[in-house]
C-alpha positions as CSV (number, residue, x, y, z in Angstrom):
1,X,126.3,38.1,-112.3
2,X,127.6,40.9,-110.1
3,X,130.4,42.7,-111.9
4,X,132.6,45.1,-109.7
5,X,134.0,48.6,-111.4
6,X,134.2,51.4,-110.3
7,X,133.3,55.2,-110.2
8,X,136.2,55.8,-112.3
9,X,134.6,54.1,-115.3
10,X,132.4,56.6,-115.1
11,X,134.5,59.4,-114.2
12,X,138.0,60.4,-115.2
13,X,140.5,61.6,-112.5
14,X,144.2,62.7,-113.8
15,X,146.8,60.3,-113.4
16,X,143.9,57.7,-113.5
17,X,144.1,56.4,-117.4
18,X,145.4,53.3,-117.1
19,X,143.1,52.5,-113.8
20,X,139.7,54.2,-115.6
21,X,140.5,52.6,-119.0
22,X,140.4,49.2,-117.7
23,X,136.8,50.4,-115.9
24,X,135.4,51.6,-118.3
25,X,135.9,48.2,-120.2
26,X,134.1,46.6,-117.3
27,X,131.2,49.2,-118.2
28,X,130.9,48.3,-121.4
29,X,131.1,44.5,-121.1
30,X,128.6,45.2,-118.6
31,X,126.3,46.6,-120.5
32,X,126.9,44.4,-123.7
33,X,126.5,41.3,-121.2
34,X,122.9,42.8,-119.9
35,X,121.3,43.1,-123.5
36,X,123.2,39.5,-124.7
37,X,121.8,37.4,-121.9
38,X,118.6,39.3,-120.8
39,X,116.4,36.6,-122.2
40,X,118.4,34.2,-121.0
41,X,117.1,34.6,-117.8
42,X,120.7,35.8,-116.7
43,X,121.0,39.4,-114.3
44,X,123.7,41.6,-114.6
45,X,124.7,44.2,-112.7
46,X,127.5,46.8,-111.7
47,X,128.9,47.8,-108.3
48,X,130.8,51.1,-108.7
49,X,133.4,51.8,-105.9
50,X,134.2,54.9,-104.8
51,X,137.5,55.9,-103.0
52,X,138.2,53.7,-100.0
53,X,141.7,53.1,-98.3
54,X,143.2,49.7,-100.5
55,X,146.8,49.1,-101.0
56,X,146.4,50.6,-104.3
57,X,147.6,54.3,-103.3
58,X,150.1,52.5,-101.6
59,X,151.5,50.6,-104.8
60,X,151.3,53.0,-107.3
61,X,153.6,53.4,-109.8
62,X,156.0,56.1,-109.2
63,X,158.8,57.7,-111.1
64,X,162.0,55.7,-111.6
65,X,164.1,58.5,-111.6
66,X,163.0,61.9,-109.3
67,X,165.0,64.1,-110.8
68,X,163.5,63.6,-114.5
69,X,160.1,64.1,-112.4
70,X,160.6,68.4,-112.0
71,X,161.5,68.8,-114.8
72,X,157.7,68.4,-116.1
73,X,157.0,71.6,-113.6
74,X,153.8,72.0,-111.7
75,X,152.5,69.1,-113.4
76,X,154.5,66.6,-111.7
77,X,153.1,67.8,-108.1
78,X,149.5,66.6,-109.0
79,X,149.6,63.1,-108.1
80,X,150.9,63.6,-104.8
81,X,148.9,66.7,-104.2
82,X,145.8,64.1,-104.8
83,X,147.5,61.5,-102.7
84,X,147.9,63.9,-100.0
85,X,144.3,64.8,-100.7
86,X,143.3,60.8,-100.4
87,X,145.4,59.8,-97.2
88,X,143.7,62.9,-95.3
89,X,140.5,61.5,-96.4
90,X,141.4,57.6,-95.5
91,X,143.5,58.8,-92.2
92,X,140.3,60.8,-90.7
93,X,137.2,60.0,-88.4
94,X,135.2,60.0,-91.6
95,X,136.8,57.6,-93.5
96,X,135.6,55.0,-96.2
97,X,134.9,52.0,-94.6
98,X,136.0,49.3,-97.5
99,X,133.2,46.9,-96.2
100,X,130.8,48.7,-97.9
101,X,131.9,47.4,-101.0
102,X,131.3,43.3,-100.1
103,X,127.9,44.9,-98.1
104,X,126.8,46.1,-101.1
105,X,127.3,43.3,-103.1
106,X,125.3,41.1,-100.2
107,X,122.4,43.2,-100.6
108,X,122.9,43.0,-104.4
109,X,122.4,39.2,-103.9
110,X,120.1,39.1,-101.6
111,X,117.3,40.6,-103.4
112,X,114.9,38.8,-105.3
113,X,115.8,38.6,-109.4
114,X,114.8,41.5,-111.3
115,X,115.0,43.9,-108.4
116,X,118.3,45.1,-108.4
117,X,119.4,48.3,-110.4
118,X,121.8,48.2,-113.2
119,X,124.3,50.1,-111.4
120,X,125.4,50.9,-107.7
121,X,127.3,53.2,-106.6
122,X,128.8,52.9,-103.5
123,X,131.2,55.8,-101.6
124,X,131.6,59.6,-102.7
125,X,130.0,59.3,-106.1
126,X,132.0,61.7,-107.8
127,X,129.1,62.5,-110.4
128,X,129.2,59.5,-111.4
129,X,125.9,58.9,-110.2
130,X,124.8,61.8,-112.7
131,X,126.3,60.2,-115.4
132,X,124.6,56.9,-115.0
133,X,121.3,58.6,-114.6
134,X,122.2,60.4,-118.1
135,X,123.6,57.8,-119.9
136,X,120.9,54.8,-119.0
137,X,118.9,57.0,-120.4
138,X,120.6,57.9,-124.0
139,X,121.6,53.8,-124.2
140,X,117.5,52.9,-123.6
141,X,116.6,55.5,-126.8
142,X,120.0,53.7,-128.7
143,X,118.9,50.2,-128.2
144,X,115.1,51.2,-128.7
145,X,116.1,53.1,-132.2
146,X,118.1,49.9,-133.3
147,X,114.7,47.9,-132.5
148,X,116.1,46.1,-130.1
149,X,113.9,47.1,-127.1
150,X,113.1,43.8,-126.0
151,X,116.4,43.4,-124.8
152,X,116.1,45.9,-122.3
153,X,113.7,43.9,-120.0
154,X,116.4,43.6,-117.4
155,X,117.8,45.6,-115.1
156,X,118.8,48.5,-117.0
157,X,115.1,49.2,-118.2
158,X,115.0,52.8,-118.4
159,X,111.8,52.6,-115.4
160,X,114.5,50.6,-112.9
161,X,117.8,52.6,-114.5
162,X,116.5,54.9,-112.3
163,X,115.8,54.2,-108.5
């Protein structure tokens, strides 16, 4: 099973709590998933998104009434300072190519079961590369200490957590 997240469940951007809550659910299910059905024979893994020019920019939620929206000060120009800051990104010669996403996920699949890594990042990793390296590391010693090592045959072995 090939779940899609995103770097987001990893890492928190402002403005993003709705959107990273709901990806960091998908981590967790993930993760719960691996150890329930590793000897079951059943592979799970993550694909974790980056940034990449979607209508989601496009459709996000804005406020219903401007004028209510400078009254929060400085605050309320974040968003569309990191819009701005995302639209330059998606609108230049160097921009996320969203086919890297369902590429990914073909190479997930193609490669022979109990190959593929526990997580992959895909796009600007935002540290969350970092953070995956950390925490497959603190969740090996966690499922070891509750004597449940056995479950951790699959893909997030700590020896395969890493490549």
């Amino acid at each position: 099973m090939i779940n899609v997240g995103s770097v987001l469940g990893r890492v928190t951007f402002p403005f993003f709590g709705i959107y990273g809550a709901s990806k960091f659910a998908v981590e967790a299910l993930t993760d719960s998933y691996r150890y329930e059905l590793s000897q079951l024979g059943i592979e799970i893994v993550l694909v974790q998104p980056s940034a990449y020019p979607t209508p989601m920019y496009t459709n996000m939620q804005r406020a219903a009434d401007p004028g209510r929206e400078t009254e929060y000060g400085e605050i309320s120009q974040v968003p569309g300072k990191m819009f701005a800051t995302f639209t330059e990104l998606f609108e230049s010669s160097s921009a996320p190519n969203p086919h890297d996403v369902a590429e990914a996920i073909e190479r997930l699949i193609s490669q022979p079961k109990a190959s593929r890594v526990a997580r992959t990042v895909v796009g600007s990793p935002f540290g969350a590369d970092a953070v995956n390296a950390h925490a497959a590391s603190v969740q090996a010693k966690v499922i070891e200490g509750l004597g449940l090592g056995h479950l951790t045959n699959g893909p997030d072995s700590p020896a395969r957590a890493r490549r």
